[in-house]
VEXDRENTOR-462643 format. One record per residue: residue in one letter; x negated, y negated, z negated of N, C-alpha, C in turn; residue number from 1. Coordinates in Angstrom, 2 decimals, m for minus. Each point is the difference from the previous one (the first is absolute). Layout:
// VEXDRENTOR-462643
+------+---------+---------+---------+---------+---------+---------+---------+---------+---------+------+
! resn !     n_u !     n_v !     n_w !    ca_u !    ca_v !    ca_w !     c_u !     c_v !     c_w ! resi !
+------+---------+---------+---------+---------+---------+---------+---------+---------+---------+------+
!    A !       X !       Y !       Z !       X !       Y !       Z !       X !       Y !       Z !  NUM !
...
+------+---------+---------+---------+---------+---------+---------+---------+---------+---------+------+
END
This chain:
// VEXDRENTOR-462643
+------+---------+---------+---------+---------+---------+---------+---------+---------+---------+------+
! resn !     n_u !     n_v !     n_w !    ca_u !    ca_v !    ca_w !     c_u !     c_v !     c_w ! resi !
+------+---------+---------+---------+---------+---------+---------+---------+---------+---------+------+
!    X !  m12.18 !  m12.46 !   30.06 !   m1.17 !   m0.50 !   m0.69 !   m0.48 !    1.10 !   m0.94 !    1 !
!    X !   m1.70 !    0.22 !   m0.18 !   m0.17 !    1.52 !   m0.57 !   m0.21 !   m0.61 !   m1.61 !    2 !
!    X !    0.01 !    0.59 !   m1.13 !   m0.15 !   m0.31 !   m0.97 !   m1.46 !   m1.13 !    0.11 !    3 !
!    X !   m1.42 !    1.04 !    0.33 !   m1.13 !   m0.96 !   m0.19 !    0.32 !   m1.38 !    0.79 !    4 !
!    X !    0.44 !   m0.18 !    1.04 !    0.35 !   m1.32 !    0.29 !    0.68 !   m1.09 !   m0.87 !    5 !
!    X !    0.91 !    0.54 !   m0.88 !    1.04 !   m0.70 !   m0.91 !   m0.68 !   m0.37 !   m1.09 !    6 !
!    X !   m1.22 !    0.97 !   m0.30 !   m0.67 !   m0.16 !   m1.13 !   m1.10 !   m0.93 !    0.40 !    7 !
!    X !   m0.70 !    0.32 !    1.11 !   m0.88 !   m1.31 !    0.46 !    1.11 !   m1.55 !    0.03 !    8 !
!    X !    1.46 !   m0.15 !    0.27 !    0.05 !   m1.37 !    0.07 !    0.46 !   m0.45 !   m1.14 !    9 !
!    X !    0.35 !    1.08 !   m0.91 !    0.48 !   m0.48 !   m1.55 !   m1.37 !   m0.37 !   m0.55 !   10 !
!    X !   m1.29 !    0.89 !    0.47 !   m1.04 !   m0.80 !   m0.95 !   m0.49 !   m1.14 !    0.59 !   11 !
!    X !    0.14 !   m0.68 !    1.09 !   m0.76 !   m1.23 !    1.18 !    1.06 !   m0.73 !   m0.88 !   12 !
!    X !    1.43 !    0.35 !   m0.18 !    1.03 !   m1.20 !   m0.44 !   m0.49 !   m0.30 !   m1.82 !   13 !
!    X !   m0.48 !    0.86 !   m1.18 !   m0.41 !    0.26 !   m0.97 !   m1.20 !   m0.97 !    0.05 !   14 !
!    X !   m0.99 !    0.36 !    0.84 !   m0.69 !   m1.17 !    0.47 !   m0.36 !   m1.40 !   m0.28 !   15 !
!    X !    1.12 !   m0.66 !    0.92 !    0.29 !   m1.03 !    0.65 !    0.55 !   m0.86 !   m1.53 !   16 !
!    X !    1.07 !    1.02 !   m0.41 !    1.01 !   m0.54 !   m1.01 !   m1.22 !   m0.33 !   m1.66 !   17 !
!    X !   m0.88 !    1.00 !   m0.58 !   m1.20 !   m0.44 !   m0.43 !   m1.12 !   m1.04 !    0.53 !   18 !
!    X !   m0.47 !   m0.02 !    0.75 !   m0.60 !   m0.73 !    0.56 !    0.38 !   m1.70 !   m0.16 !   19 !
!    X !   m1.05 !   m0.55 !   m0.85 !    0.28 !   m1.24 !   m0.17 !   m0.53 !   m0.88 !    1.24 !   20 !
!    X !    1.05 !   m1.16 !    0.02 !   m0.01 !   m0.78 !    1.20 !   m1.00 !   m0.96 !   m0.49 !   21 !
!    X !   m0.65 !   m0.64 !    1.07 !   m1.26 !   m1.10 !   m0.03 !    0.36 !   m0.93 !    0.63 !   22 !
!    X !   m0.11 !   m1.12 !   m0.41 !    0.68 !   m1.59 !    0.65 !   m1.11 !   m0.79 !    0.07 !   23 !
!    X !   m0.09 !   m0.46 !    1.47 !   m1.50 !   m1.23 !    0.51 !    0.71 !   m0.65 !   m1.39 !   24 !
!    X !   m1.14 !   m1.92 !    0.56 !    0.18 !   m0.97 !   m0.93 !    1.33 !   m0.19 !    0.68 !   25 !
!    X !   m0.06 !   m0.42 !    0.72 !    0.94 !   m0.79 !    1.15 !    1.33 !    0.55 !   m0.05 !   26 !
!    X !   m0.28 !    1.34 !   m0.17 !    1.60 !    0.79 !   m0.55 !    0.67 !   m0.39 !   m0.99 !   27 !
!    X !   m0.92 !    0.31 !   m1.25 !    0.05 !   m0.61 !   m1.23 !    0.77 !   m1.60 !   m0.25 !   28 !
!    X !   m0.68 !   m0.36 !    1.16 !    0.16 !   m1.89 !    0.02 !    2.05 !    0.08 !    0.08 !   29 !
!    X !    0.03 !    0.41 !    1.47 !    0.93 !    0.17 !    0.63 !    1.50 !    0.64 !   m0.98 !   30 !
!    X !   m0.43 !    1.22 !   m0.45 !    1.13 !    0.63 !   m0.98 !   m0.11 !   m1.15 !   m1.49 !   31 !
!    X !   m0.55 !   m0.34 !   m0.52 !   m0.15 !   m1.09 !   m1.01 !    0.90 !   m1.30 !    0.51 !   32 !
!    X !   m0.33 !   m0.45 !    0.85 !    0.42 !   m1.22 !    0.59 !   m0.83 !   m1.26 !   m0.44 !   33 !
!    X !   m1.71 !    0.73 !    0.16 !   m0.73 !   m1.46 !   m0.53 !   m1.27 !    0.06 !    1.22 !   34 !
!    X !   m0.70 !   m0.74 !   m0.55 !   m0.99 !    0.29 !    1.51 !   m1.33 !    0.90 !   m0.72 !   35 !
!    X !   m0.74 !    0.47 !    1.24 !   m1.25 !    0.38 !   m0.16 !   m0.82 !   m0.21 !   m1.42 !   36 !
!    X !   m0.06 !   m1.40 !    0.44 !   m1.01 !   m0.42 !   m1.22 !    0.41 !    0.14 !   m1.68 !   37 !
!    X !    1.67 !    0.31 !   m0.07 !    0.21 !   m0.11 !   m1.34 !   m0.30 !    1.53 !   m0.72 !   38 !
!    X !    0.04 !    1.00 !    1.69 !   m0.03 !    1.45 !   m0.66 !   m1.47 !   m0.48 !   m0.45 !   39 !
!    X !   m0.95 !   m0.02 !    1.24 !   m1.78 !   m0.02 !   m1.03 !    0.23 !   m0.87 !   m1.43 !   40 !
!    X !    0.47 !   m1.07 !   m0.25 !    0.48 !    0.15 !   m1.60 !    0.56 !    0.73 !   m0.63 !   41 !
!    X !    0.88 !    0.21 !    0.43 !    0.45 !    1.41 !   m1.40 !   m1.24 !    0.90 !    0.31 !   42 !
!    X !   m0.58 !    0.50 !    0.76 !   m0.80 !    0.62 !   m0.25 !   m1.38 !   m0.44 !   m0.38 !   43 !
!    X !   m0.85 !   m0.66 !   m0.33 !   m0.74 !   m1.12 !   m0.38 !    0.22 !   m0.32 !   m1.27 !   44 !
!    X !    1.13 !   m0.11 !   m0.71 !    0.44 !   m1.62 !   m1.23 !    0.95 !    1.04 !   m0.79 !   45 !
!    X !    0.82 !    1.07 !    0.83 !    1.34 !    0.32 !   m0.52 !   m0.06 !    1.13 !   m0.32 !   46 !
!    X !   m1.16 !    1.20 !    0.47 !   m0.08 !    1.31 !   m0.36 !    0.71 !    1.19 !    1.01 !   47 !
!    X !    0.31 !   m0.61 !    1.14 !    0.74 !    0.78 !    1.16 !   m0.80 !    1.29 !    0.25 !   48 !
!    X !   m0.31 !    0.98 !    0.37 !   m0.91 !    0.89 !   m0.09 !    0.33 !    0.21 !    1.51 !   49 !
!    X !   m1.19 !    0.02 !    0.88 !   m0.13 !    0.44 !    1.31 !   m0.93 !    0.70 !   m0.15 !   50 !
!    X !   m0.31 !    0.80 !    1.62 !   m0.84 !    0.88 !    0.06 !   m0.36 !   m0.01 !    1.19 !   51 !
!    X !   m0.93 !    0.67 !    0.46 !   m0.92 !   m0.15 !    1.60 !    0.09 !    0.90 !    0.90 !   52 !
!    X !    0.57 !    0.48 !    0.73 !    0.24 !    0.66 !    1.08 !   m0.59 !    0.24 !    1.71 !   53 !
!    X !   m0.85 !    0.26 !    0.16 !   m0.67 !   m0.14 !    1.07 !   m0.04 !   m1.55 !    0.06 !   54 !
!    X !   m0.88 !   m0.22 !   m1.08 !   m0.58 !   m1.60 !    0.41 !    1.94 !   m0.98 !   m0.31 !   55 !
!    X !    0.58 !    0.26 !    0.00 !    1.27 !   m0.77 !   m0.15 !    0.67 !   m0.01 !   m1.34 !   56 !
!    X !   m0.11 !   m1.02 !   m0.70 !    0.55 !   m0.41 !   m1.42 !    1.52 !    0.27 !    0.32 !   57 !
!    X !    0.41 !    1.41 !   m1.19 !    1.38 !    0.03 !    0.17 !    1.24 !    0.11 !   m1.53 !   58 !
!    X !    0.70 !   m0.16 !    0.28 !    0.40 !    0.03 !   m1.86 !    1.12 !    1.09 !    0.01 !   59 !
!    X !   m0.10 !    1.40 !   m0.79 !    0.85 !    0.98 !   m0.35 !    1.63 !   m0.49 !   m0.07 !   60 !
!    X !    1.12 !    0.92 !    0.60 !    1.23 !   m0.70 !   m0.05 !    0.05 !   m0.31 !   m1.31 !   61 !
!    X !   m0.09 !    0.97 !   m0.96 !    0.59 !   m0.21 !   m1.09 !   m0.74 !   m0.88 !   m1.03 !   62 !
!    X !   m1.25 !    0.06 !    0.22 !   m0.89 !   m1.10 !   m0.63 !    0.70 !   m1.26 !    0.71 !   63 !
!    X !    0.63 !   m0.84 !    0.93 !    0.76 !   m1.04 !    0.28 !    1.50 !   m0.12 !   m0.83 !   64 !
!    X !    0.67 !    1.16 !   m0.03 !    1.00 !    0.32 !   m0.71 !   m0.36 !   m0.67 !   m1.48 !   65 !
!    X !   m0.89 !    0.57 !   m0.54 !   m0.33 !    0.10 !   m1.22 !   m0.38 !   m1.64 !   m0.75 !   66 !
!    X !   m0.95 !   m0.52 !    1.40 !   m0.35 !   m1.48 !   m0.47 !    1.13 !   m0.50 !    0.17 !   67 !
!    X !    0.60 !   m0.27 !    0.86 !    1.55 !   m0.82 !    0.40 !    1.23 !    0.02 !   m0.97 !   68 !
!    X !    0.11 !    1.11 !   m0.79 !    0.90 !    0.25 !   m1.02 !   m0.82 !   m0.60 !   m1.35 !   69 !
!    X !   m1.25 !   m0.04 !   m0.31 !   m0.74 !   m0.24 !   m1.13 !   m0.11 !   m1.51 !    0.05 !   70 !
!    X !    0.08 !   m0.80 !    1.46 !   m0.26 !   m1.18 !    0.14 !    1.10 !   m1.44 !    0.88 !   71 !
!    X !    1.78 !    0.82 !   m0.19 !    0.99 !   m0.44 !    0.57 !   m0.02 !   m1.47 !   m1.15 !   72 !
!    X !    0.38 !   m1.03 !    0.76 !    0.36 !   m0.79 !   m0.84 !    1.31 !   m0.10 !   m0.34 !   73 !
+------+---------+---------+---------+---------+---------+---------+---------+---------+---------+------+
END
């Protein structure tokens, strides 16, 4: 393997590892363990912060992280 190769997959992996993950509703629903409709409340009523993605409402990993720890009962 030549150096520039090693250096191209250390930066694709540098990447990946920055690169924040984006979760549908339905994802959201699913890793929560509530349905659909309660994520559009938290986001609606509760302050969930989503964002739009080629037309597709999606919510930042860590913005889920962030509400879920701020809002555990």
């Amino acid at each position: 393997m030549t150096t520039s190769t090693l250096d191209q997959r250390v930066t694709a992996l540098e990447r990946r590892l920055t690169t924040p993950t984006y979760y549908k509703l339905d994802e959201v629903a699913t890793i929560a363990g509530v349905t659909t409709r309660t994520v559009y409340t938290w986001i609606n009523k509760r302050g969930l912060r989503e964002v739009v993605i080629d037309g597709v409402k999606r919510i930042k990993n860590s913005d889920l992280e962030e509400f879920m720890t701020a809002h555990t009962v």
